[in-house]
C-alpha positions as CSV (number, residue, x, y, z in Angstrom):
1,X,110.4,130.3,99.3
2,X,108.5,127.3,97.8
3,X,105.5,127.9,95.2
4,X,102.9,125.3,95.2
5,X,103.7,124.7,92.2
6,X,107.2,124.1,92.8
7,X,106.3,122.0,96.0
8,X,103.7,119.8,93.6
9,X,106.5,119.7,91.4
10,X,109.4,118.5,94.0
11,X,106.5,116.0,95.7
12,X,106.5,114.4,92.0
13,X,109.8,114.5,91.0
14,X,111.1,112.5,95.0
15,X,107.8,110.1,94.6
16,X,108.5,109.0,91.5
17,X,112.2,108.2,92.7
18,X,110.8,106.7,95.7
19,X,109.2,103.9,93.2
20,X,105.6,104.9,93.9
21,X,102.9,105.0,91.6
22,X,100.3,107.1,90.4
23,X,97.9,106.5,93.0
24,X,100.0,108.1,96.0
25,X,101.4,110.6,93.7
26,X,97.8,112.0,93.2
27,X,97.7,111.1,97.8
28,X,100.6,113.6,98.1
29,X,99.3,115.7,95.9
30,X,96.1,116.1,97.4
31,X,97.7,116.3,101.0
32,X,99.4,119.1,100.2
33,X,96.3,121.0,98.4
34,X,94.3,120.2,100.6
35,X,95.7,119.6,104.1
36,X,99.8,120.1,104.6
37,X,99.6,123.5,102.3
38,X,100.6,125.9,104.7
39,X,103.8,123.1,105.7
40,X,104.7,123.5,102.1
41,X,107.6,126.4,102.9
42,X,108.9,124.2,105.4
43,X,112.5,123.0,105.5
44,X,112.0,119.2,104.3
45,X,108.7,119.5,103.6
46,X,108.2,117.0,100.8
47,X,110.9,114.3,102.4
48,X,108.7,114.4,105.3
49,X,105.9,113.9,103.7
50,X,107.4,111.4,101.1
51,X,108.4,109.4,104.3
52,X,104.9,109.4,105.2
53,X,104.2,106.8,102.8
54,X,105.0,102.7,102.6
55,X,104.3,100.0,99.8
56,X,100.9,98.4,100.2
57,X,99.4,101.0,103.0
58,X,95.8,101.5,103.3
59,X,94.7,105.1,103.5
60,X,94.3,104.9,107.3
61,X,97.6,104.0,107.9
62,X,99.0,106.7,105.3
63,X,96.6,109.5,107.5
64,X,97.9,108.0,110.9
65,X,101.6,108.7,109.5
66,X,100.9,112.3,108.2
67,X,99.2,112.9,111.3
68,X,101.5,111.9,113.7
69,X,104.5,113.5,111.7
70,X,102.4,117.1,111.1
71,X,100.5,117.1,113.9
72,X,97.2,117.1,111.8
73,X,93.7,115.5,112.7
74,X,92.9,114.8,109.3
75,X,90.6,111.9,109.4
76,X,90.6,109.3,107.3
77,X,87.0,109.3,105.8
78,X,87.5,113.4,104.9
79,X,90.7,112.2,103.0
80,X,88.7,109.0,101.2
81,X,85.7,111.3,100.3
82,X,88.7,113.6,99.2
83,X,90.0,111.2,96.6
84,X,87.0,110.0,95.7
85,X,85.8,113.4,94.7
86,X,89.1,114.4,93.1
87,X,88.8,111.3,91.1
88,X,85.3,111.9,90.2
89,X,86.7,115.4,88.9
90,X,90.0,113.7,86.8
91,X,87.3,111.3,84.5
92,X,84.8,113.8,84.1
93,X,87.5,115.7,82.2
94,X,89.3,112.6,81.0
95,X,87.7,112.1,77.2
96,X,86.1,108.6,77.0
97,X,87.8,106.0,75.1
98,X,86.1,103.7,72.5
């Protein structure tokens, strides 16, 4: 049985192999927290949601994919207002450069 940790871990290490960047690592990450946690002990969990993703998507199209392979309703503004805030959260704690 998958830890979140472990499944944050594993979501990493196959998106970073996939060629994405920083930006949908911190998606997937917050798809799982937030949304797909209770998915995480699934078999193929984090391929499935890896697959979720494409080069150059906008956020609405990387929701409609989740959705359609979870069988979510996550709506697109919730997840935007999401990242927003968990960005908001990563440069208060970031110290400032200069």
């Amino acid at each position: 049985q998958a830890t979140g940790e472990a499944v944050m871990a594993q979501l990493e290490e196959q998106m970073i192999a996939a060629g994405y960047e920083e930006t949908q690592l911190r998606q997937a990450h917050a798809l799982y927290a937030y949304a797909l946690f209770s998915y995480g002990k699934e078999e193929g969990f984090t391929e499935k949601l890896v697959g979720c993703f494409t080069p150059e998507q906008t956020d609405e199209e990387l929701i409609r994919a989740v959705n359609a392979a979870f069988g979510t309703s996550i709506l697109p503004e919730e997840f935007k207002a999401l990242l927003e805030e968990l960005h908001e959260k990563s440069a208060e704690e970031e110290p400032a450069s200069g």
